[in-house]
C-alpha positions in Angstrom: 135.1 90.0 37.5 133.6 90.4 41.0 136.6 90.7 43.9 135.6 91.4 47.6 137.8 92.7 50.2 137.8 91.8 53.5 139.0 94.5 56.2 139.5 94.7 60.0 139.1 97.8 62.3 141.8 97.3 64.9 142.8 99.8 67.7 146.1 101.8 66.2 149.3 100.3 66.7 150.8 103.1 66.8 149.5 104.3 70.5 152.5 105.0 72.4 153.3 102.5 75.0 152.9 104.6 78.1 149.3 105.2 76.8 148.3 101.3 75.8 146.3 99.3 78.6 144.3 96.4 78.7 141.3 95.2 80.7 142.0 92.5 82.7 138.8 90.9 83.3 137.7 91.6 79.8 141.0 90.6 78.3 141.1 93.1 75.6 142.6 96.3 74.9 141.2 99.4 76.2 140.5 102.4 73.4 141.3 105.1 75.9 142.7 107.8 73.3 143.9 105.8 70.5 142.2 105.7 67.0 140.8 103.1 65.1 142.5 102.2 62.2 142.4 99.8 59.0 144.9 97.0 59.9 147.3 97.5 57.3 147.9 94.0 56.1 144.2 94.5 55.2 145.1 97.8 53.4 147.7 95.7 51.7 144.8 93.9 50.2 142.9 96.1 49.1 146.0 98.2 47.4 147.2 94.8 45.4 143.0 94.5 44.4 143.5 97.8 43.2 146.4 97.5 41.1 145.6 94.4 39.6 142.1 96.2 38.4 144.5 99.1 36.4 146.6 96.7 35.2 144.8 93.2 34.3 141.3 94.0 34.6 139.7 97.4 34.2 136.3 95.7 34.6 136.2 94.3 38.0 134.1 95.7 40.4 135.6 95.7 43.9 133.8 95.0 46.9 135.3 96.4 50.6 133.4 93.7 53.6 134.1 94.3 57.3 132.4 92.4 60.0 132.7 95.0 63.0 131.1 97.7 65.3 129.5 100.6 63.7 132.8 102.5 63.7 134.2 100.4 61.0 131.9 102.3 58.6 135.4 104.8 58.7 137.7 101.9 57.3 135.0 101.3 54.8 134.6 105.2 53.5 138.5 105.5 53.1 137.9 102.1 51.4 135.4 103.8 48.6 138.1 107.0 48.8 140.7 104.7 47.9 138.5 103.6 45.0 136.8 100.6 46.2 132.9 100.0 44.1 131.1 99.3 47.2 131.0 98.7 50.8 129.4 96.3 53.2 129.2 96.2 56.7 128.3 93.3 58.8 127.0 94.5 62.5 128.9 92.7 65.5 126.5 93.2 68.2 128.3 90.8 69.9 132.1 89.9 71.8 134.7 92.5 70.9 137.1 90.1 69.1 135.2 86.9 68.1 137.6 84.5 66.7 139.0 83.7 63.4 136.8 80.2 63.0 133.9 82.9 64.0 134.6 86.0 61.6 135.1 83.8 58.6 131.7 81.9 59.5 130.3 86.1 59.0 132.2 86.7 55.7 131.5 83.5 54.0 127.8 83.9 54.8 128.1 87.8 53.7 129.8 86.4 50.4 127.7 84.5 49.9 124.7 86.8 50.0 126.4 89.2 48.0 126.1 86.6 45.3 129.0 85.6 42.7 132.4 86.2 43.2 135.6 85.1 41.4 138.3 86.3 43.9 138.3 87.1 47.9 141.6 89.0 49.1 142.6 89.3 52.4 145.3 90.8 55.1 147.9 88.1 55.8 146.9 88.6 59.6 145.7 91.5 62.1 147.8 94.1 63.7 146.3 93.4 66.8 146.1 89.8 67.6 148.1 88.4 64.5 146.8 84.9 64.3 146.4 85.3 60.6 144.3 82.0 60.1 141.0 84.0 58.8 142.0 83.9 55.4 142.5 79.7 55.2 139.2 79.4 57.0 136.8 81.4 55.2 138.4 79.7 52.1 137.0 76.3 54.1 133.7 78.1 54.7 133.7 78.6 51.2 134.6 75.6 50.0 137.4 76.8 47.1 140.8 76.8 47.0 143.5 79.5 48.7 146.9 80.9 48.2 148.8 82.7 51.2 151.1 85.2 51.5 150.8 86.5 47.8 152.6 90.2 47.3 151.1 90.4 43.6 149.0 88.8 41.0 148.6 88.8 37.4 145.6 87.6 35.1 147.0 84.2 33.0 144.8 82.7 30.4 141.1 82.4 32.5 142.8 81.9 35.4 145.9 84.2 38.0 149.2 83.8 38.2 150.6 84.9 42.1 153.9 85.8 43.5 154.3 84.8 47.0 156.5 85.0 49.5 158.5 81.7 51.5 161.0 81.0 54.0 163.2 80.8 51.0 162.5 83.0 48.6 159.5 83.4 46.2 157.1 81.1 44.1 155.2 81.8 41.3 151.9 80.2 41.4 149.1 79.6 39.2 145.6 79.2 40.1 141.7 79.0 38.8 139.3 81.2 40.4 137.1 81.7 42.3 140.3 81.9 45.1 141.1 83.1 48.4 144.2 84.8 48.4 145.6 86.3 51.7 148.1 89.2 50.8 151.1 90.6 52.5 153.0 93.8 52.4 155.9 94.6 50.2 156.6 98.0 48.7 154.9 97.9 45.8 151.2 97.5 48.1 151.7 99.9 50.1 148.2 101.7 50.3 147.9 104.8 48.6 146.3 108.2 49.8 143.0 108.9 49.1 143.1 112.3 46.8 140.8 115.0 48.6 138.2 114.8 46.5 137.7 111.0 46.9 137.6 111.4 50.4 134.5 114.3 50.3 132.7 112.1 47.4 133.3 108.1 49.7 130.8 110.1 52.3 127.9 110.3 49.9 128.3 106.5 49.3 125.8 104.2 50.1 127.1 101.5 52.6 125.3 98.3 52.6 124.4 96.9 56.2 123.6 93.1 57.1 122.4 92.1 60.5 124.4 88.6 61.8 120.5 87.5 62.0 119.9 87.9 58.3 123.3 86.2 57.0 121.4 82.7 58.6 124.4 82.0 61.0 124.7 81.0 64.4 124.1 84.3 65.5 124.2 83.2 69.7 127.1 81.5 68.8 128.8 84.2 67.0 127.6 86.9 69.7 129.4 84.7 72.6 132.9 85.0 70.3 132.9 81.7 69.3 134.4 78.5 70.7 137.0 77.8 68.6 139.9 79.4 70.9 139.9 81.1 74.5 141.9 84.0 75.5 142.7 82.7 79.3 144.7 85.6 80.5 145.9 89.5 78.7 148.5 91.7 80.4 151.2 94.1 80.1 154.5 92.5 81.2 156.1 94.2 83.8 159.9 94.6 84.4 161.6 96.6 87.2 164.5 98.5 86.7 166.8 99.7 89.6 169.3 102.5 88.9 172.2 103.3 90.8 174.4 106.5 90.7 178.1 106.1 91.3 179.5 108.5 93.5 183.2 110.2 94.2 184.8 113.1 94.6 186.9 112.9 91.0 186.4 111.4 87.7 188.9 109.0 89.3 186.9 107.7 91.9 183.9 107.7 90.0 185.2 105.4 87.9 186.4 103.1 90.3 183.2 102.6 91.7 181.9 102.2 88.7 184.4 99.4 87.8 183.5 98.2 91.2 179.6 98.0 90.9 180.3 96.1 87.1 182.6 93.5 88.8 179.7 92.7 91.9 177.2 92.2 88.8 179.2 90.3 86.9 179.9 87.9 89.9 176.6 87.7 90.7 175.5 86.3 87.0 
């Protein structure tokens, strides 16, 4: 069984808020000091690929694809630490965040150089921009069927048997491969650590590399970002907050004005 992971580099989301910005003009986030990370929904992934390996099919080989800059080759080695087969990159030489009709244009075309496959897992959405439609369009690139918001999966007969979640609880689902499955988190994915040793052995790993030029895709089109959605304006909501100190000679009078400045408010609304 051939399963292929797709991951996302994102800017940490973690970055404190005093420290996030964004370019105006460019409407994206700025790096400044944060790190890049593997958006975790995409870890999420690539945890539930792993488990159901140990547990349903010891013989799959696992395949970690990112379409990203050159510094997504980290995500991809603490992919292989993690215990992923192999790696594949796909160069975006292009727009910063292309959109989702764009990046599953790249991954179907990657997939489908790779050759066969019987199952393509990936993050319910992004940490970053959350639209969380890649998954149901690559499926449409690919032309098979998909199942969203899975939490685990089992092997049943030739085909898989899923557990996702709903607005009302779970469903069990089953389904023939070859599938798309978009995964989210519950505690039993939550990505494991990468044992020391993994970590030194994933930088000796060979990580395959396609051009957008050599997948036969629009490349212009995918360079520009795409046209299937604009970003018309990004910025950091601003609020001002006045504070006022009450004053008075005792605890009395302090509290008085106090009740006082409450009351004005409270007229006001």
């Amino acid at each position: 069984m051939n399963i292929i992971v797709c991951l996302k580099q994102i800017l940490d989301p973690e970055i404190p808020v005093r420290d996030f910005r964004v370019d105006a003009e460019k409407r994206e986030a700025i790096r400044g000091n944060a790190n890049l990370v593997t958006n975790i929904f995409c870890e999420n992934a690539l945890e539930t690929a792993l488990q159901f390996r140990e547990k349903s099919a010891p013989d799959a080989k696992i395949t970690a694809l990112i379409f990203g800059a050159d510094s997504a080759e980290d995500s991809l080695r603490k992919a292989l630490a993690m215990k992923a087969d192999s790696a594949v990159l796909v160069t975006n030489d292009g727009a910063a965040n292309p959109d989702p009709l764009a990046v599953a244009q790249v991954l179907a075309a990657a997939i489908r150089k790779l050759g066969s496959f019987d199952l393509v897992m990936v993050g319910r959405e992004s940490g970053d921009w959350g639209v969380g439609q890649t998954g149901g369009l690559l499926a449409e690139e690919l032309g098979i069927a998909s199942v969203s918001l899975v939490d685990s999966l089992e092997k049943n007969g030739g085909g898989l048997l899923l557990k996702r979640q709903t607005d009302n609880g779970w469903e069990r689902v089953e389904a023939q491969m070859p599938l798309v499955v978009t995964v989210t988190n519950n505690d039993q994915n939550v990505p494991r650590i990468p044992k020391t040793r993994d970590i030194m052995m994933s930088s000796r790993q060979p990580i395959t590399k396609f051009s957008l030029d050599e997948l036969g895709v629009n490349a212009a089109e995918i360079r520009a970002g795409g046209s299937y959605y604009e970003i018309v304006e990004l910025a950091i909501p601003v609020k001002d907050i006045n504070c006022e100190f009450v004053t008075g000679d005792t605890l009395d009078e302090k509290v008085e004005q106090l009740a006082r400045k409450i009351a004005a408010v409270t007229r006001a609304l």
